[in-house]
MARKE-979616 format. One record per atom (N, C-alpha, C): residue in three letters; x, y, z. Coordinates in pm, whole numbers, padded with zeros to 5 digits, always signed. Example, Ala and Ser with C-alpha at 12.3 -4.5 7.8 and 13.67 -1.06 7.14 Angstrom:
ALA+01319-00569+00780/ALA+01230-00450+00780/ALA+01320-00330+00780/SER+01285-00225+00708/SER+01367-00106+00714/SER+01290+00003+00787/
This chain:
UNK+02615-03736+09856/UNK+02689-03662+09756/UNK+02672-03726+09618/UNK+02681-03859+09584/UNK+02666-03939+09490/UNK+02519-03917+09420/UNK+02423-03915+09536/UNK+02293-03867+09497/UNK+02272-03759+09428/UNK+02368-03683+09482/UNK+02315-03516+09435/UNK+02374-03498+09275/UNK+02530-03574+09268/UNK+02561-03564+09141/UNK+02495-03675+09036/UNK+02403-03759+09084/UNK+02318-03851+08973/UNK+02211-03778+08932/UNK+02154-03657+08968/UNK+02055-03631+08996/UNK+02116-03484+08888/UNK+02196-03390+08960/UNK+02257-03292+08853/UNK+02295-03403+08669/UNK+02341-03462+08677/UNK+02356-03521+08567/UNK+02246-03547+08551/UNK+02150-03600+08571/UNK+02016-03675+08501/UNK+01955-03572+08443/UNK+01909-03445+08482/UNK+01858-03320+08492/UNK+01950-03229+08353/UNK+02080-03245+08335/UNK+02119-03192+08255/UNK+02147-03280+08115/UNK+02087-03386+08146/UNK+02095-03494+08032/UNK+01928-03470+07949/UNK+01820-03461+08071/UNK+01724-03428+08003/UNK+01654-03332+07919/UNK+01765-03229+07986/UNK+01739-03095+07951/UNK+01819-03075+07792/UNK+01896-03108+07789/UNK+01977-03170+07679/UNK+01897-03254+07574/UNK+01819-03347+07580/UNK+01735-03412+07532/UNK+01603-03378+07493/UNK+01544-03303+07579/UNK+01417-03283+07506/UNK+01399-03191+07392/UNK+01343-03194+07325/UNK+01333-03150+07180/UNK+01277-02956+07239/UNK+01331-02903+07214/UNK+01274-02708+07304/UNK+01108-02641+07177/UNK+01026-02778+07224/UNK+00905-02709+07178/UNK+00835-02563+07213/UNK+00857-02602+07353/UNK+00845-02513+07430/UNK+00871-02314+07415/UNK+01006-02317+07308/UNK+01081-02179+07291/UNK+01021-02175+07184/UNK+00977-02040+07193/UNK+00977-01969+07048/UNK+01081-01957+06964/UNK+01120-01978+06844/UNK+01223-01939+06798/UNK+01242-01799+06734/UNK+01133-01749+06748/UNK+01086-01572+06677/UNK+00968-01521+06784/UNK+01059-01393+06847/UNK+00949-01305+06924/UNK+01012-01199+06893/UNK+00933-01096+06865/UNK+00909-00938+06776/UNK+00828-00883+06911/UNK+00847-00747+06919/UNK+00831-00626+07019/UNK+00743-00530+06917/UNK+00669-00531+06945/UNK+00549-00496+06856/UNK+00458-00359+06955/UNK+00373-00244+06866/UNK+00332-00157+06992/UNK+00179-00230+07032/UNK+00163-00338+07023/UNK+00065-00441+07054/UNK+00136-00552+07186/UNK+00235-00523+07200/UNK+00303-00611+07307/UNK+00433-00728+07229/UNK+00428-00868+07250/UNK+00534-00916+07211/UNK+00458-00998+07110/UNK+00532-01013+07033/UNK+00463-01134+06863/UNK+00536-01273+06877/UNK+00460-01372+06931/UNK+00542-01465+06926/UNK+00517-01555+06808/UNK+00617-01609+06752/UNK+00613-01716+06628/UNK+00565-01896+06686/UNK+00479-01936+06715/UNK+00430-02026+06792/UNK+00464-02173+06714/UNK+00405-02173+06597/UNK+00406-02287+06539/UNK+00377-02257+06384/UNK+00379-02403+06309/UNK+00319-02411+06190/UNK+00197-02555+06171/UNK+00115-02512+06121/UNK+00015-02596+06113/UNK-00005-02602+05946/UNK+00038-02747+05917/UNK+00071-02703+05760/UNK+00138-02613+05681/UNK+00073-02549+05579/UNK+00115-02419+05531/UNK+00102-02290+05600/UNK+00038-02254+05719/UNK-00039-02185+05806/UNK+00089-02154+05920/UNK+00116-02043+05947/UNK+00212-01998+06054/UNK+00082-01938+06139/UNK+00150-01986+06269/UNK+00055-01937+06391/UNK+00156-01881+06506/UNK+00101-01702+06522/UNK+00157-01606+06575/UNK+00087-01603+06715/UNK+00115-01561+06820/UNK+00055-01524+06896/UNK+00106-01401+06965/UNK-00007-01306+07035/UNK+00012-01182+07109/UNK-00064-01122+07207/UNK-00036-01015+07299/UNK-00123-01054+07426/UNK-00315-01026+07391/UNK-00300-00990+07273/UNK-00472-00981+07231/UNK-00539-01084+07132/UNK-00411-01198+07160/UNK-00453-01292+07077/UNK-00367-01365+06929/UNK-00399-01439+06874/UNK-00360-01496+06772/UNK-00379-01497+06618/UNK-00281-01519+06589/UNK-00265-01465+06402/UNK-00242-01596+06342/UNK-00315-01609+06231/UNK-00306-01745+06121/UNK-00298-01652+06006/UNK-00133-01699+05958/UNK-00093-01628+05838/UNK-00077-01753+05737/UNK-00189-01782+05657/UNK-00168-01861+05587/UNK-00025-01864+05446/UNK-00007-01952+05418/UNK+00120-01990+05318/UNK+00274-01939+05356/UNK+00291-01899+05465/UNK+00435-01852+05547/UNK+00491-01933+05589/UNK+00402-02049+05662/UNK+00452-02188+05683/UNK+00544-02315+05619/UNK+00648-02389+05673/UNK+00681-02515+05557/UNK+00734-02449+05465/UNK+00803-02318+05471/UNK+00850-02271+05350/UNK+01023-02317+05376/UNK+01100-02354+05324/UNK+01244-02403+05317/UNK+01309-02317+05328/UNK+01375-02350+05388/UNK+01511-02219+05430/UNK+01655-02227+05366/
């Protein structure tokens, strides 16, 4: 039992911890399928969709 709750805690500590690179923070429904907001590479925003990927230069690094 001790096991199982070191183990639920460890798991929700990490999950808690890791930085959510992983999530998109912007996905759009598009009649191309879904637009995901992937990253920024410099000034350069990088989109992706199921036919592929978009480099929208200067959208990137912009301050909010």
């Amino acid at each position: 039992m001790k096991l199982q709750q070191l183990v639920i805690a460890s798991v929700v500590f990490v999950l808690a911890a890791v930085p959510k690179i992983a999530f998109a923070d912007e996905v759009w429904n598009s009649g191309y399928g879904k637009v995901v907001y992937q990253s920024d590479r410099g000034k350069t925003a990088i989109w992706t969709y199921p036919g592929g990927t978009i480099f929208i230069e200067g959208l990137a690094g912009i301050p909010t």
